[in-house]
FIKEKE-909126 format. One record per residue (C-alpha): residue in three letters; x, z, y. Coordinates in steps of 0.05 Angstrom, whole numbers, padded with zeros to 5 digits, always signed. Layout:
residues N
ALAXZY...
//
This chain:
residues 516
UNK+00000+00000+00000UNK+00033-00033+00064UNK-00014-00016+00125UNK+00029-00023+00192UNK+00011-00043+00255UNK+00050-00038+00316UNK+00042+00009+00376UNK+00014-00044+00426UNK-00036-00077+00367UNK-00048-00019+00323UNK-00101-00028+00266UNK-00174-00018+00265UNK-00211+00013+00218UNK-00292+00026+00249UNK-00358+00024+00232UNK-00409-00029+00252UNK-00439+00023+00293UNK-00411+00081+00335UNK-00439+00133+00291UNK-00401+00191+00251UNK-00402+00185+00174UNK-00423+00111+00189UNK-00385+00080+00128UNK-00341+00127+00079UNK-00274+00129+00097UNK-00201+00107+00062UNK-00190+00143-00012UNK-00121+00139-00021UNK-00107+00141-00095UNK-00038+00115-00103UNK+00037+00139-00120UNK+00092+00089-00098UNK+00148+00102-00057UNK+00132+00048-00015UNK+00054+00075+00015UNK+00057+00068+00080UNK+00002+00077+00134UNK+00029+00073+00212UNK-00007+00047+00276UNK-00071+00049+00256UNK-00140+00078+00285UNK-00196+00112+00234UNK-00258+00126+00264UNK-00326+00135+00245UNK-00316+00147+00173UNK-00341+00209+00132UNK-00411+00189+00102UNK-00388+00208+00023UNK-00315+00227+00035UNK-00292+00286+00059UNK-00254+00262+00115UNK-00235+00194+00150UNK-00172+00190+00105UNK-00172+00232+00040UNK-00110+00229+00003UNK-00123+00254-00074UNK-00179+00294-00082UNK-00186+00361-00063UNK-00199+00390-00141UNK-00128+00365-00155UNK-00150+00334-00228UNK-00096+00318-00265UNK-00088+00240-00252UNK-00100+00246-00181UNK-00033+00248-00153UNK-00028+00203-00088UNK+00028+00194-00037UNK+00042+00167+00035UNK+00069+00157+00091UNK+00034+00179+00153UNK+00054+00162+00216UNK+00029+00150+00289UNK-00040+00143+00267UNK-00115+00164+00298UNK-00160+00197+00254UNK-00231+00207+00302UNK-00300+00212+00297UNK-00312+00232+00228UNK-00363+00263+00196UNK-00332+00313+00166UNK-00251+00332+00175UNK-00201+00280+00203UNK-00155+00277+00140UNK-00167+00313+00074UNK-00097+00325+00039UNK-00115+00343-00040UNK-00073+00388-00082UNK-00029+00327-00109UNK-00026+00305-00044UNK+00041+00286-00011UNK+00062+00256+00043UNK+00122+00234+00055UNK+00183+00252+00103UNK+00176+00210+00168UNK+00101+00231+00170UNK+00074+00254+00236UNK+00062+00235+00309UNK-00015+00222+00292UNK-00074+00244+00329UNK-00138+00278+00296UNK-00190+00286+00349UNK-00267+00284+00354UNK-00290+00301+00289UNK-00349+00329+00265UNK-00302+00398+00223UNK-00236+00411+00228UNK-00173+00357+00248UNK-00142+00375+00173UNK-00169+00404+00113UNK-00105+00416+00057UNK-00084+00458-00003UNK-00048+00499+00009UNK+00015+00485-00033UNK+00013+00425+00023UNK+00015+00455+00082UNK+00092+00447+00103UNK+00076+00365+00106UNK+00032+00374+00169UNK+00081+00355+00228UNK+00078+00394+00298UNK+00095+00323+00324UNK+00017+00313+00322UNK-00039+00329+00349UNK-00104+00366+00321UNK-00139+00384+00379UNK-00217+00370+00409UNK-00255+00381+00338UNK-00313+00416+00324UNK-00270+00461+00289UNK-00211+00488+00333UNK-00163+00491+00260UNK-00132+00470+00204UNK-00168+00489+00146UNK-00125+00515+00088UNK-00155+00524+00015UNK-00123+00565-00031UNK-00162+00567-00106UNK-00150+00619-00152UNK-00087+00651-00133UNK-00059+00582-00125UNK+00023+00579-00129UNK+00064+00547-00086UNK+00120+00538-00118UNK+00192+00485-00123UNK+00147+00452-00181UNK+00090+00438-00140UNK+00130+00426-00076UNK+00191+00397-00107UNK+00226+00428-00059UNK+00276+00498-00055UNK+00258+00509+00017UNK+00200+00494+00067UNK+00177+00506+00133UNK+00106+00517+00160UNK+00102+00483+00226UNK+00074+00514+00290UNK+00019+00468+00313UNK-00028+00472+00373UNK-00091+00496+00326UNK-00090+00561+00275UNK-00086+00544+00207UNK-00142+00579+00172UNK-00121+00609+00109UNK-00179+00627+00054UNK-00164+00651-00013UNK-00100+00683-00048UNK-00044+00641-00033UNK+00021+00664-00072UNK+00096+00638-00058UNK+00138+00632-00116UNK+00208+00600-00132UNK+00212+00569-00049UNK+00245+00594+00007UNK+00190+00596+00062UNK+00204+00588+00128UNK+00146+00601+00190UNK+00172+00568+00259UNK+00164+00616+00324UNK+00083+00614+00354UNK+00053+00590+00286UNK-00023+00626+00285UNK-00051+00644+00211UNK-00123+00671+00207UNK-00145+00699+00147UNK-00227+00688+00112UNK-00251+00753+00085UNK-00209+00779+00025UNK-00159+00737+00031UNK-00088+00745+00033UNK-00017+00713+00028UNK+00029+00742-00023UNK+00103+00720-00036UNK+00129+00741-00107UNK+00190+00738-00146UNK+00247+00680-00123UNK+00219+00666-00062UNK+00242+00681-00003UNK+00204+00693+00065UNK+00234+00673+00135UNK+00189+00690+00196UNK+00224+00695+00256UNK+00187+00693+00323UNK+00212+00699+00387UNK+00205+00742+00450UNK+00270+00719+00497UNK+00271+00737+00570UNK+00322+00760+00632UNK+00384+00747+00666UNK+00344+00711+00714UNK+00301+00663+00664UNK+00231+00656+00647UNK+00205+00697+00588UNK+00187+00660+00523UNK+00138+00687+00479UNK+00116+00662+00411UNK+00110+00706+00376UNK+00081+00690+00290UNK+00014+00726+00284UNK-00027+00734+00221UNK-00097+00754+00232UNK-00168+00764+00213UNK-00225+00706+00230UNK-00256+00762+00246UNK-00237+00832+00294UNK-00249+00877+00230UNK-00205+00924+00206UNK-00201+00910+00128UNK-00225+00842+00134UNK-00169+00807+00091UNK-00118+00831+00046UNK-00052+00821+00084UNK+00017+00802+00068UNK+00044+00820+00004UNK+00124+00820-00007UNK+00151+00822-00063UNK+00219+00784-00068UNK+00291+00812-00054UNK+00317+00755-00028UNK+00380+00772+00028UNK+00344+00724+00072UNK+00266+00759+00076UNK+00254+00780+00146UNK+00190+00791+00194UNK+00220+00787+00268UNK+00172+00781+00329UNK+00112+00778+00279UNK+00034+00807+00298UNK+00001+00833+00234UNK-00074+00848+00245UNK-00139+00866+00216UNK-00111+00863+00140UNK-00120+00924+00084UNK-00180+00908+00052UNK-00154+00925-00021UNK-00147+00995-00047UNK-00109+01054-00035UNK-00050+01022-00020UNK-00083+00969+00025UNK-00046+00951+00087UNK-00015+00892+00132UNK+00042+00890+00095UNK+00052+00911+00032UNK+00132+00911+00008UNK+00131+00921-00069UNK+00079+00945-00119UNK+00058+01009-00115UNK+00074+01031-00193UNK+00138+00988-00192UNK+00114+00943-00257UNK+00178+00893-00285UNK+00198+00845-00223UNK+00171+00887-00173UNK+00219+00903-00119UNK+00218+00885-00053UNK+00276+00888+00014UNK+00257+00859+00084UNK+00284+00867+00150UNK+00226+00880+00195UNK+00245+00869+00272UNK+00198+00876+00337UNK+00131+00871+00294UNK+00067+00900+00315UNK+00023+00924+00253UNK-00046+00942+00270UNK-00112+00950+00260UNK-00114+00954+00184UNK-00169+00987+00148UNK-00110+01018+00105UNK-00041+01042+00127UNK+00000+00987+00177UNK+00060+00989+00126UNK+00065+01007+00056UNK+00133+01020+00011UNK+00134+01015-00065UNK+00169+01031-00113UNK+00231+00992-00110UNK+00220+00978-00044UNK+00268+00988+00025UNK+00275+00959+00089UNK+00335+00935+00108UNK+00392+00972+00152UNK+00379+00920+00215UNK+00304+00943+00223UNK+00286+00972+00279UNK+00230+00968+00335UNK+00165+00958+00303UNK+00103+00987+00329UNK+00047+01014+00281UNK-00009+01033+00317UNK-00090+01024+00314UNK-00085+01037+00238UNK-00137+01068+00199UNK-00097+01117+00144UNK-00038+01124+00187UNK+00018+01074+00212UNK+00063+01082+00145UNK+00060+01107+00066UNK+00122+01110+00031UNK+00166+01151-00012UNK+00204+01203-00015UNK+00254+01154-00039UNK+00254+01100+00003UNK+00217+01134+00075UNK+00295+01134+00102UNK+00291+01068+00111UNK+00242+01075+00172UNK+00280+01075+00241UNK+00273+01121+00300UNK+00268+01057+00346UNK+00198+01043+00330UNK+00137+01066+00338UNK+00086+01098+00300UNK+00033+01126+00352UNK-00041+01112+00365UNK-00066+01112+00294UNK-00124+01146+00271UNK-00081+01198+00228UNK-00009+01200+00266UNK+00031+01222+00204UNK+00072+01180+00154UNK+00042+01185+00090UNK+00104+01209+00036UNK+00098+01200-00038UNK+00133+01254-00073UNK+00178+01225-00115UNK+00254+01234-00138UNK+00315+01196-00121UNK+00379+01184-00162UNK+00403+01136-00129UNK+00479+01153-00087UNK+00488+01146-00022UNK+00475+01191+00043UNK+00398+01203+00065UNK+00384+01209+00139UNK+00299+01222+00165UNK+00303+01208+00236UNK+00259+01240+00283UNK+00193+01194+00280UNK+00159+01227+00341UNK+00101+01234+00281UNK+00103+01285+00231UNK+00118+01268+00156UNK+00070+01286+00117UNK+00091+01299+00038UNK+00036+01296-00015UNK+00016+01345-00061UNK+00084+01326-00112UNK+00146+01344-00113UNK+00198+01309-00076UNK+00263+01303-00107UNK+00330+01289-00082UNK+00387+01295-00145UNK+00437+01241-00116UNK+00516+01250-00099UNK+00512+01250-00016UNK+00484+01278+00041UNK+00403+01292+00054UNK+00404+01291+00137UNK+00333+01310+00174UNK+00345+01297+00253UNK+00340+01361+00301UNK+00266+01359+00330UNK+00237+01332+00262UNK+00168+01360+00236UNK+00156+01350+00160UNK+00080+01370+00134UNK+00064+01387+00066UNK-00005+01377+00030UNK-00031+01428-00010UNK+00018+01449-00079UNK+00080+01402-00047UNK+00154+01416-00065UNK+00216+01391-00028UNK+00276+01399-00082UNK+00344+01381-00064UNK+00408+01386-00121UNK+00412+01382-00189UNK+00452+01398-00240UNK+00480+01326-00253UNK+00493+01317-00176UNK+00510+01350-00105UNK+00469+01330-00056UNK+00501+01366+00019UNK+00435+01392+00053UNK+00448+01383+00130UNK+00376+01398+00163UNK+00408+01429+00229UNK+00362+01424+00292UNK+00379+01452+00359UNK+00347+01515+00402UNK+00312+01466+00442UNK+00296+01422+00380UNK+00284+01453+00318UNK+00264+01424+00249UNK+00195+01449+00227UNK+00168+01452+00160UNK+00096+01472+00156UNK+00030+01457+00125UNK-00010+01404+00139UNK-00065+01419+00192UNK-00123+01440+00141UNK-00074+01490+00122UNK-00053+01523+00190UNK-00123+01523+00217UNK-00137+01556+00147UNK-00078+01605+00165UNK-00071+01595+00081UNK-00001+01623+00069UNK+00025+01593-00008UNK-00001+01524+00016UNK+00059+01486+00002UNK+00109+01513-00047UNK+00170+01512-00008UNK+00244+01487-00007UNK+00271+01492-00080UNK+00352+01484-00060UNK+00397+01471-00121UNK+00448+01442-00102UNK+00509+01488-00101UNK+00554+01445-00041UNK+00587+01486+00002UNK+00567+01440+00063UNK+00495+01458+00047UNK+00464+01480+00119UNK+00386+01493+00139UNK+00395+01522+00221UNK+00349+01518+00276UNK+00287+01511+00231UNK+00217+01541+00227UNK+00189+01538+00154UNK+00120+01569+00141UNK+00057+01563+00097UNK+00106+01560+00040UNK+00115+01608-00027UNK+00053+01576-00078UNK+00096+01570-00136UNK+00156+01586-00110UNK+00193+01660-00102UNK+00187+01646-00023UNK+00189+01596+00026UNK+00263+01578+00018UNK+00279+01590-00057UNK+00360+01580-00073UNK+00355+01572-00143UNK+00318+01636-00174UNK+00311+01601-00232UNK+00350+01623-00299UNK+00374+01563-00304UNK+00397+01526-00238UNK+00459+01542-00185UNK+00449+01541-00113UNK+00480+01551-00052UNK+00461+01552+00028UNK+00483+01575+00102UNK+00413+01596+00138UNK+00413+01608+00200UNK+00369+01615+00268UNK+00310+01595+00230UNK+00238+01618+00235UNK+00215+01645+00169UNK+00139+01659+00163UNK+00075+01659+00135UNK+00098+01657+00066UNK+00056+01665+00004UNK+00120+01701-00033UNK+00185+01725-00002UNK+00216+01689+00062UNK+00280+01679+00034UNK+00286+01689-00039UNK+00359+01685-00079UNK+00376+01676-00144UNK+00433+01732-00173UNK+00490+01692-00172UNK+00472+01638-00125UNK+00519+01630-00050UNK+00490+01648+00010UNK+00522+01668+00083UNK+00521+01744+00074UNK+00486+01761+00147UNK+00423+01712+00112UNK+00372+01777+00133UNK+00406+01787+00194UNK+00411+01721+00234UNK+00338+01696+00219UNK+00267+01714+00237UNK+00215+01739+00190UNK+00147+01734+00210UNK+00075+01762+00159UNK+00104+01739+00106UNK+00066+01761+00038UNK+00131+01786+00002UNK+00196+01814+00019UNK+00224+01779+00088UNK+00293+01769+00051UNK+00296+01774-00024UNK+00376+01765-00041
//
């Protein structure tokens, strides 16, 4: 198929009459190398296609592959869409520069494994719908096998591309150019698994004396709703994944875990890690959390500057493994619960731990939270940590030394307390406490308030009364109160500074002040 006219005498293709849907439309149904379609004018068309050009169908059945290329074309006054692109649709490298305008729905309807072949050279706008519709059918995969391609890019065009269904990215390296606009149909969502890779990097440049530039990637709801679609789903460890100048919005529509971004599955099945740099986002307005962390999941050192705010269950839920990765840069305010959500879990892994002051409390669940790795567990002076009801914080092990340096200042103290249930309760025993067993020498809790703690523990600071576990600690200038147990309570043959009693404060505490 050789169509080609020239730019002064391009080729017509019209209906007898001015009237949309007039006469079908062009079915292209045809793989050769050679298709070509340039400098020609479609108008009119759409009676029992779905478009003025429809290349394959959009069912994708199995001998309905079709190929060609489009280029400085008009697609107008259809029917229906401009041009229909089918899931074994392809067009070809060189397409682009063509105008859809004036018809009835949208300028494009695609797949969307065929997205990436629409061209920002053209132009889609003055339809009755103001987007590109994208169809995704059953989880449909895009993948190097149905792109034949290891990398891609989605385009930033003058029109959203409306996404609707469950869209998964596997085995291609995705890239989204600066100012692209994705709006999301109910329940739907866009999830990128294992091999792929995800590269969305807007941009927000301004200063020394230029004009600012904003474009910024935004993912959104077709409608203001919190929960209304699923939201972005990572999944992939690829070195390259990173979210930079990127608006998430009006996603977490799933379960528990529901949120804008999702990095990781929650139970950390086979293949389910996730790493991301996440850079100058804004996450809001989800029905869920703005952020969740899986198991296996981490954001990446260079992170920083993200604001979570207008979320429903709180800006972030993560782990007691991986909540380090959040920086002190961003921010986490205006939500309707201002607390990060922590998962009490235990981690193994080496390396130094640092919690930075979030300006929001962290708020541990009801487990235990576990730290038994060689290196240093840092909480930043002015940091307030909130248990639920029956939490733990336990630091050492037998099988590693974990340093404990939680040292605030006068002016900014650590604080470890109950959640707010429990202090308007006044319910002392409603956390169990800090369970220290490491036995480092370094280990240092100063400048701290801890209260609401002894449930299951001998007090609110327990060094290792346990038969069976070492532990060792300097406490000192700390607030010590409102224990269900002891304050301080010491195992026989455990290290702690000798003036313990003397250089703290002990306030109603159930037990003994200071058990050693």
């Amino acid at each position: 198929m050789r169509v080609e006219g020239t730019e002064e005498d391009p080729i017509l293709f019209t209906g007898t009459e001015e009237t949309r849907g007039w006469w079908d439309g062009i079915y292209v149904q045809t793989v050769d190398l050679n298709n070509v379609l340039s400098h020609a004018v479609i108008e009119y068309a759409g009676n029992d296609l779905d478009g003025g050009l429809e290349i394959a169908t959009k069912t994708g059945a199995a001998a309905d592959d079709a190929e060609l290329e489009l280029s400085n074309c008009t697609i107008r006054e259809s029917a229906g869409h401009g041009l229909v692109l089918g899931r074994n649709a392809t067009l070809f490298d060189g397409s682009g520069e063509n105008t859809y305008t004036d018809n009835d729905d949208s300028p494009v309807w695609t797949r969307s494994s065929r997205i990436h072949m629409l061209s920002d050279t053209s132009s889609y706008t003055g339809n009755g719908d103001e987007y590109v519709f994208v169809e995704a059918r059953d989880g449909e995969d895009i993948s190097d096998s149905r792109t034949e391609e290891d990398a891609i890019s989605w385009d930033a065009i003058e029109v959203p591309y409306r996404m609707d269904g469950h869209t998964e990215i596997h085995d291609v390296e995705l890239t989204v150019d600066p100012g692209a606009y994705f709006e999301f149909t109910q329940d739907s969502m866009l999830e990128f698994q294992e091999e792929s890779a995800v590269i969305m990097r807007g941009v927000i440049d301004g200063g020394d004396g230029r004009d600012e530039q904003v474009e910024e990637i935004t993912f959104t709801g077709t409608e203001e709703t919190r929960g209304w679609w699923n939201g972005l789903y990572i999944q992939t460890t690829a070195a390259d994944n990173v979210l930079e100048h990127v608006i998430v919005e009006y996603g977490g529509a799933t379960d528990e875990d529901s949120a804008n971004v999702r990095v990781a599955t929650r139970t950390g099945s086979a293949g389910g890690s996730g790493e991301l740099e996440l850079t100058g986002c804004t996450l809001r307005e989800s029905d869920g959390h703005g952020l969740v962390l899986g198991r296996d999941a981490e954001l990446r050192d260079e992170s920083r500057a993200n604001t979570y705010t207008a979320n429903t269950s709180g800006p972030v839920k993560a782990r007691s493994d991986n909540v380090h990765t959040l920086d002190w840069s961003s921010d986490f305010t205006g939500n309707d619960d201002d607390t990060v959500l922590v998962e009490g879990k235990t981690r193994e892994t080496d390396g130094d731990v640092y919690w930075a002051d979030l300006g929001v409390p962290y708020r541990l669940d009801g487990g235990t939270s576990s730290f038994e790795m060689n290196g240093e567990f840092e909480i930043a002076p002015g940091t307030d940590v909130e248990f639920e009801q029956e939490a733990r914080l336990r630091i050492g092990d037998d099988n590693a030394e974990t340093d404990i340096r939680f040292v605030g200042t006068e002016d900014d103290p650590i604080t470890f307390t109950a959640t707010e249930a429990g202090r308007d309760a006044g319910i002392r025993g409603w956390w169990d406490g800090i369970n220290v067993r490491s036995t480092s020498m370094l280990n240092q809790i100063h400048h701290a308030t801890i209260e609401y703690g002894g449930r299951d523990l001998e007090g609110n600071v327990d060094v290792a009364t346990g038969a069976t576990h070492d532990g060792a600690l300097d406490l000192r200038d700390c607030t010590i109160r409102e224990s269900g147990a002891a304050g301080v309570a010491v195992g026989g043959n455990e290290e702690i500074n000798g003036d313990v009693c003397a250089v703290n404060e002990f306030e109603n505490n159930d037990g003994v002040d200071c058990d050693v």
